[in-house]
C-alpha positions in Angstrom: 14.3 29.9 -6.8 15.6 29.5 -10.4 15.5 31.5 -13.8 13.0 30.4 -15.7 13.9 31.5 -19.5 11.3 31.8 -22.4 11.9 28.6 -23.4 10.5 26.2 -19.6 11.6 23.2 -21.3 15.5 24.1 -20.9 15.1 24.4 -16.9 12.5 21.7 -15.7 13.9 18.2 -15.7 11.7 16.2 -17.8 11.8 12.8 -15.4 9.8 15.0 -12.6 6.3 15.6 -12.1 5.4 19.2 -11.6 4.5 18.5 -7.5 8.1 16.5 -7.6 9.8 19.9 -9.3 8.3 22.3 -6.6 8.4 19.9 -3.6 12.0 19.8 -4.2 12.0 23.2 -3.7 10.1 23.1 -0.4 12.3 20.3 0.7 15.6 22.4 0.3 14.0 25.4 2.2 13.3 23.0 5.0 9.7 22.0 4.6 9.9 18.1 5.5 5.7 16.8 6.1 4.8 15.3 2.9 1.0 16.0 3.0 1.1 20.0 4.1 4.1 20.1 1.2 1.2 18.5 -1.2 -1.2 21.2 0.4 1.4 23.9 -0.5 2.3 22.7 -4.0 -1.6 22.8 -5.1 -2.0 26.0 -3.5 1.0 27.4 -5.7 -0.9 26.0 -8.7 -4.0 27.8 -7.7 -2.0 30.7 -7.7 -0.8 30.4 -11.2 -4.3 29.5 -12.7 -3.5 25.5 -12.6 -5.4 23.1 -10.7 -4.7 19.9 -8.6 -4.5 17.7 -11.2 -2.0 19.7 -13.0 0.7 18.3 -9.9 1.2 15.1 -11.6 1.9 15.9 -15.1 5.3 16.4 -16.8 6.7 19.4 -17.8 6.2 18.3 -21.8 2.4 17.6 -20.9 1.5 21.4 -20.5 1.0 24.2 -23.3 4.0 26.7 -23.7 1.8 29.1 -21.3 1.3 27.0 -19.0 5.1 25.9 -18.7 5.8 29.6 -18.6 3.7 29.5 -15.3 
């Protein structure tokens, strides 16, 4: 878990795909099966009001709401 300021752009690395940005997170925690880590990462988008196809974008590819998600 990180701060996440007003500004998103400061804290998510650029190079990553959102799925790469919270699978990373997953990963640390212990979470190793690639698929139910997929599974996880697009239910976390669901959450938030995004949808599947959200997981492969950039950070820069989503509205300043939507980063703030």
């Amino acid at each position: 878990i990180q701060m996440i300021f007003q500004d998103p752009v400061d804290s998510l690395d650029p190079r990553m795909t959102v799925e790469d940005i919270i699978q990373e997170g997953l990963r640390i925690q212990g979470f190793r099966d690639k698929k139910e880590n997929h599974k996880k990462v697009v239910e976390m988008l669901n959450k938030v009001g995004l949808v599947e196809e959200h997981a492969s974008r950039y950070p820069h590819e989503f509205s300043g709401g939507q980063r703030q998600r």
